[in-house]
C-alpha positions as CSV (number, residue, x, y, z in Angstrom):
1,X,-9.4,-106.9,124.9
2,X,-9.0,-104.2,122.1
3,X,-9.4,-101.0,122.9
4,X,-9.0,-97.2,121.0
5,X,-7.4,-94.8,124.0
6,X,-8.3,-91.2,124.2
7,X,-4.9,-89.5,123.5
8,X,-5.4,-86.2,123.6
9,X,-8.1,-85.0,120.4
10,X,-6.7,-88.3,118.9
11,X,-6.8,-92.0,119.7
12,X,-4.7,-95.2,119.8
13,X,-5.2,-98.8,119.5
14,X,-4.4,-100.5,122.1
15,X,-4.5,-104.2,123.6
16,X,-5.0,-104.5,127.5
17,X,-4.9,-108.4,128.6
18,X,-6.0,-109.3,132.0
19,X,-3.5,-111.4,134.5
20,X,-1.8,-111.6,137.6
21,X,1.6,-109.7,138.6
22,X,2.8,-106.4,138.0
23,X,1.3,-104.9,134.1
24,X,3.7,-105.5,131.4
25,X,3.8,-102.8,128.8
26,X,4.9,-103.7,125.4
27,X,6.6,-100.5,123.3
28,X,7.3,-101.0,119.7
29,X,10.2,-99.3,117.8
30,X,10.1,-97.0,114.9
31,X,10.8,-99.7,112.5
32,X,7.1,-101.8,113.4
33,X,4.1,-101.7,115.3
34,X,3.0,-103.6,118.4
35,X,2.7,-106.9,116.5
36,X,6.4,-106.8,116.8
37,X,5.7,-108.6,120.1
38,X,3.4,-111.0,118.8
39,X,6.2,-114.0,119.1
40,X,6.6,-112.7,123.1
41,X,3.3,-112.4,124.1
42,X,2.8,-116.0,124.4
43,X,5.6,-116.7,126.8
44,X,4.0,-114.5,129.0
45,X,0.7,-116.3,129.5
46,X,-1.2,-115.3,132.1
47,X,0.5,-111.5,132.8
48,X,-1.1,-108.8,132.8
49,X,-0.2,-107.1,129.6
50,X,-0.9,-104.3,127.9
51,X,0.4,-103.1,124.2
52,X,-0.7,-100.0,122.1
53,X,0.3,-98.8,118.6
54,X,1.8,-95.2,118.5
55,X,0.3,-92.7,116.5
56,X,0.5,-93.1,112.7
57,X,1.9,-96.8,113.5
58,X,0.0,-99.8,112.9
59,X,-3.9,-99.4,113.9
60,X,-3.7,-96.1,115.4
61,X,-4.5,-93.1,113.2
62,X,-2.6,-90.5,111.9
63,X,-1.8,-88.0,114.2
64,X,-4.1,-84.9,113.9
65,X,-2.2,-83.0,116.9
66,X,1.4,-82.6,118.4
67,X,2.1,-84.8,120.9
68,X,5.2,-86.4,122.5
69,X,6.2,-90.4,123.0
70,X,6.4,-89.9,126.8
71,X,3.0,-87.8,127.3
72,X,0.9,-90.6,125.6
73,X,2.8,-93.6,127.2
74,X,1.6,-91.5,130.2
75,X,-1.9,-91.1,128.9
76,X,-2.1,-94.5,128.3
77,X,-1.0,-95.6,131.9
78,X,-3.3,-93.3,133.3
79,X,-6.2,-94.7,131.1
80,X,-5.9,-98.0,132.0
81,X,-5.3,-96.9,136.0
82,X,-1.8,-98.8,135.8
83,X,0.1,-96.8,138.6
84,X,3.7,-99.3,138.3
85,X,4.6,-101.0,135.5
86,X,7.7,-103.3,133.9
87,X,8.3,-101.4,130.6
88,X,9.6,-103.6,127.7
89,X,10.5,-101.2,125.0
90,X,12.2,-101.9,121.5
91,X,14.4,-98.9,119.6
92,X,11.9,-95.9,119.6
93,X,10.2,-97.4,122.6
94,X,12.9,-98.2,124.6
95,X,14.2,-94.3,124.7
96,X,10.1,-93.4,125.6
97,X,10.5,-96.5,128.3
98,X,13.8,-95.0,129.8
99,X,12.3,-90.8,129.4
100,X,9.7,-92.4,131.6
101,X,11.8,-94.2,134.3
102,X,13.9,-91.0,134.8
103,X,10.5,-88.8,135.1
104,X,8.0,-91.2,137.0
105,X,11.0,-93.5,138.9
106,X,8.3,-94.8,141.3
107,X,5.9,-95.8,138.5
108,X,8.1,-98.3,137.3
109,X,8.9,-102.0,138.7
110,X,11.5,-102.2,135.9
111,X,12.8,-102.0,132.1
112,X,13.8,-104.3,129.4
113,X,14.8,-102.3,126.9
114,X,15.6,-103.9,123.3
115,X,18.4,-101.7,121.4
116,X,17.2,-98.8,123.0
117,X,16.9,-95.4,121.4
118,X,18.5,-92.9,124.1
119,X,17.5,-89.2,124.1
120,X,20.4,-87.4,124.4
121,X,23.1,-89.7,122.9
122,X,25.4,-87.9,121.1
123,X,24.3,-89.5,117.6
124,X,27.2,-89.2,114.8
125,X,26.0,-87.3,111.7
126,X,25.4,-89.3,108.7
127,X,25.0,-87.0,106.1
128,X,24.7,-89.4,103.3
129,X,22.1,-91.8,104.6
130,X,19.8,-88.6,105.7
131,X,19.9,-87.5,101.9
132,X,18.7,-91.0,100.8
133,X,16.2,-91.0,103.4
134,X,14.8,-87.7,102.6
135,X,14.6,-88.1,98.9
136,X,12.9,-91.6,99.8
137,X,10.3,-89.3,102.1
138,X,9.8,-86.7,99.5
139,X,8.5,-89.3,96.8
140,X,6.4,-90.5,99.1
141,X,8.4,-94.3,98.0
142,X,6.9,-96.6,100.2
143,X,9.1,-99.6,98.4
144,X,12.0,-97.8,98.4
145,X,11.9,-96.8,102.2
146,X,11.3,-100.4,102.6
147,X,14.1,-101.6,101.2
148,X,16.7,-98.4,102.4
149,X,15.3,-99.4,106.0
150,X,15.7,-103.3,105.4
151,X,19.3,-102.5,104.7
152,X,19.5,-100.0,107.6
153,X,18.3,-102.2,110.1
154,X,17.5,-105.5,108.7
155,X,20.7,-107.2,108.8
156,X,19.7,-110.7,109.5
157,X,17.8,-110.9,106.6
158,X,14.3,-110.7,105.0
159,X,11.2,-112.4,106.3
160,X,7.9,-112.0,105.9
161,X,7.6,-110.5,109.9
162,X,10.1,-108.2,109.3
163,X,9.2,-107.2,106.0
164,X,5.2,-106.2,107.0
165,X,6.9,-104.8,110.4
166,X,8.5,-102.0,108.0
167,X,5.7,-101.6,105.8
168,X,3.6,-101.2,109.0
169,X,6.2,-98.3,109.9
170,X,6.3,-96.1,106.8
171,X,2.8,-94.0,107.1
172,X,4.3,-92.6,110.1
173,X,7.8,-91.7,108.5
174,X,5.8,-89.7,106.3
175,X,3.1,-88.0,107.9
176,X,4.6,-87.9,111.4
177,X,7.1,-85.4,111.8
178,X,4.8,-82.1,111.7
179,X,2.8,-83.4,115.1
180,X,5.9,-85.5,116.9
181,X,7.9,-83.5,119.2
182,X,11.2,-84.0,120.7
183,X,11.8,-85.9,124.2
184,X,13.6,-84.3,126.8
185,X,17.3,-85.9,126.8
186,X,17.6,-88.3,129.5
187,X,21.3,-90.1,128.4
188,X,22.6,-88.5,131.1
189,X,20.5,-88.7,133.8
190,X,20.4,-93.1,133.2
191,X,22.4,-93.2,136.6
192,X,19.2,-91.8,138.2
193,X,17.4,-95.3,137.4
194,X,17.2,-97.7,140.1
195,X,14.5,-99.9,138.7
196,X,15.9,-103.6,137.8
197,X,17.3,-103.6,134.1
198,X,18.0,-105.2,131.7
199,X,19.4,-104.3,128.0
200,X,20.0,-106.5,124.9
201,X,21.8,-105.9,121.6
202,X,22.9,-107.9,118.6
203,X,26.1,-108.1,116.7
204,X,23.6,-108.0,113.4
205,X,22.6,-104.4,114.6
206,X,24.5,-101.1,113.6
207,X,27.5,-100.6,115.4
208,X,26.0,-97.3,116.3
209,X,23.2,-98.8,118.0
210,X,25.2,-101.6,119.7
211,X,27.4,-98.8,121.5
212,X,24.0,-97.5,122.3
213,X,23.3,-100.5,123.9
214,X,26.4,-100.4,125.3
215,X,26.7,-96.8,127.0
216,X,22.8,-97.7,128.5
217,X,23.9,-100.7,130.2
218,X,26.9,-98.7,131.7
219,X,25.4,-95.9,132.9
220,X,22.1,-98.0,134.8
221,X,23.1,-99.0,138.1
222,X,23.2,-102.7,138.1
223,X,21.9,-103.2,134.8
224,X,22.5,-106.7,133.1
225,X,23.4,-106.6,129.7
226,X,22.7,-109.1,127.1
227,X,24.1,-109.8,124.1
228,X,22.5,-111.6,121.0
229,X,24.6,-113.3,118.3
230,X,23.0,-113.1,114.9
231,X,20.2,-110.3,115.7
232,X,19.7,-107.1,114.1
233,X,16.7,-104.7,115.7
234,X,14.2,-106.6,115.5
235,X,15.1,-108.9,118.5
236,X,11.3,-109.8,119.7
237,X,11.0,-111.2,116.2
238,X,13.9,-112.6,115.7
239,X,14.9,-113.9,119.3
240,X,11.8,-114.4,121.5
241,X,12.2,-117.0,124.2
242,X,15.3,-114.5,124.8
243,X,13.1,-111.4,125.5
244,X,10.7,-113.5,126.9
245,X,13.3,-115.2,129.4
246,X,14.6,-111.4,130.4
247,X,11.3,-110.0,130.8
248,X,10.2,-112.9,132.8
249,X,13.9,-112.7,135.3
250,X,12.4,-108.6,135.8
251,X,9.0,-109.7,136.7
252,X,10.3,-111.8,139.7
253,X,12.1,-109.2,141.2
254,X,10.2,-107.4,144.0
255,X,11.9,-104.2,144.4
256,X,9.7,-101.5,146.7
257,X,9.4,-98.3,144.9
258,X,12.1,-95.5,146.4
259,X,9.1,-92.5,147.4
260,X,11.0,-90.5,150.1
């Protein structure tokens, strides 16, 4: 079922898709929309799933208000009356799965979190690629943001997936940043999270991101980390029966919410 969620004075698209067992929650990254999951949903026939495109991204509107990743995941949650939840988030979605784990710990069964973005990781500065990127943004270039983010974080390759992913990306890059404000770091508070997890990373990826990856895994208590030969960020496209295998090894573990 389709749905447009109340979020605030603006609204989200949103796909909620009846089942049985804990509610999945599909976040998209920064680089796509939720159709990045598209090749996952169908290993998780019969789940209760739920997906929703972030402001700006995909099917949702432009933002007309500020508004934070975390608050609308919340909104969304709340919406839908999903009280605990296994969140499966990708890049951007990953960090606004983890900001939620260390605020809500009992609202959440566990994570699988696909090169996560990490609030708080202490990000090198990259002086060069910001310049491209903001004379890309001030000409309003959709192609040529297209193609700098194909380089940036394509590195397995064109397809035609991949390629509408981005394009489904750039309104947001441009008309975004005046209403999105910044999550609360949470890179050092991941030892907080006792939730089952489970991270993934390929070698195709930015070393950057992979040491992301990397530094998550270690710092969540019992976190499995898994590694992906030949994948860049966009694992759920490019790797699904992988995602699909991890998310399904987190759904069959039972593990009683700690709410002393």
């Amino acid at each position: 079922m389709e749905l447009m969620i109340p979020v605030g004075q603006d609204i989200v698209w949103a796909e909620h898709l009846a089942g049985d067992g804990v509610p999945i929650v599909l976040l998209h990254s920064g680089v796509g929309d939720s159709r990045d999951w598209d090749r996952v949903v169908p290993g998780l026939d019969g789940l209760r799933l739920v997906r929703y495109d972030v402001r700006g991204y995909g099917r949702s509107p432009q933002p007309t208000a500020q508004f934070t990743l975390l608050g609308d995941l919340e909104t969304v949650l709340d919406q839908l009356a999903l009280d605990r939840v296994l969140l499966v988030g990708c890049s951007m979605g990953g960090g606004t799965a983890l900001s939620f784990a260390v605020r809500y710990p009992q609202r959440v069964h566990g994570l699988v979190l696909l090169c996560p973005g990490v609030p708080g990781f202490p990000m090198p500065d990259e002086p060069e690629l910001d310049a491209e990127y903001d004379a890309l943004l001030a000409r309003r270039d959709v192609d040529g943001m297209v193609q700098f983010a194909l380089r940036i974080w394509g590195g397995a390759g064109a397809d035609d997936a991949v390629m509408a992913q981005l394009r489904a990306s750039i309104p947001a890059w441009f008309d975004q940043d005046e209403y999105l404000r910044p999550t609360a770091p949470v890179y050092n508070r991941l030892h907080e999270i006792t939730a089952p997890s489970v991270v993934m990373a390929g070698d195709k990826d930015r070393p950057i991101l992979a040491a992301v990856a990397g530094g998550t895994a270690a710092r969540i208590p019992g976190c499995e980390f898994v590694w992906l030969p030949g994948i860049d960020h966009f694992p759920a496209l490019r790797a699904p029966q992988a995602v699909t295998d991890a998310v399904l090894r987190v759904v069959g573990q039972d593990v009683s919410p700690d709410i002393s």
